[in-house]
C-alpha positions, 0 to 999 in steps of 0.5 A, spaced: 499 463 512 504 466 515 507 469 509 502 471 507 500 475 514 507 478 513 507 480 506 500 484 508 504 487 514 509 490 508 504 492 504 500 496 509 507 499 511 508 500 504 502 504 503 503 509 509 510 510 507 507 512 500 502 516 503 506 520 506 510 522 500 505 523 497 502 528 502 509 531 502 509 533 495 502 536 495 505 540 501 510 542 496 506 543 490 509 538 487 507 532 481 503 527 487 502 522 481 508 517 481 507 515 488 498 515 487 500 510 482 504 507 486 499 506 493 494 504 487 497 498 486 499 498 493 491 497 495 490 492 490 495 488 492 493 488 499 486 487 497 488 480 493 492 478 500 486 479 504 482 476 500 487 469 500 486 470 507 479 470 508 478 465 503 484 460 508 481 461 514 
């Protein structure tokens, strides 16, 4: 379990790192699409760890 809790915490950081990429892109009038992408991806992890979580408890 925790494993688990820790590879959520990762990914929540992880998300909010690409958030903030993404966001200093778009204030730059840049491509924005490599790190959507990633924060896609991010999410449906995050989304599968919680749901192992919920289903452990």
């Amino acid at each position: 379990m925790d494993a688990l809790n820790m590879n959520i915490a990762r990914t929540r950081r992880d998300i909010r790192h690409l958030a903030r990429q993404m966001q200093a892109r778009i204030d730059a009038d840049e491509d924005c699409t490599e790190p959507a992408q990633q924060i896609m991806r991010a999410q449906a992890d995050l989304r599968l760890y919680l749901e192992r979580r919920e289903r452990h408890l």
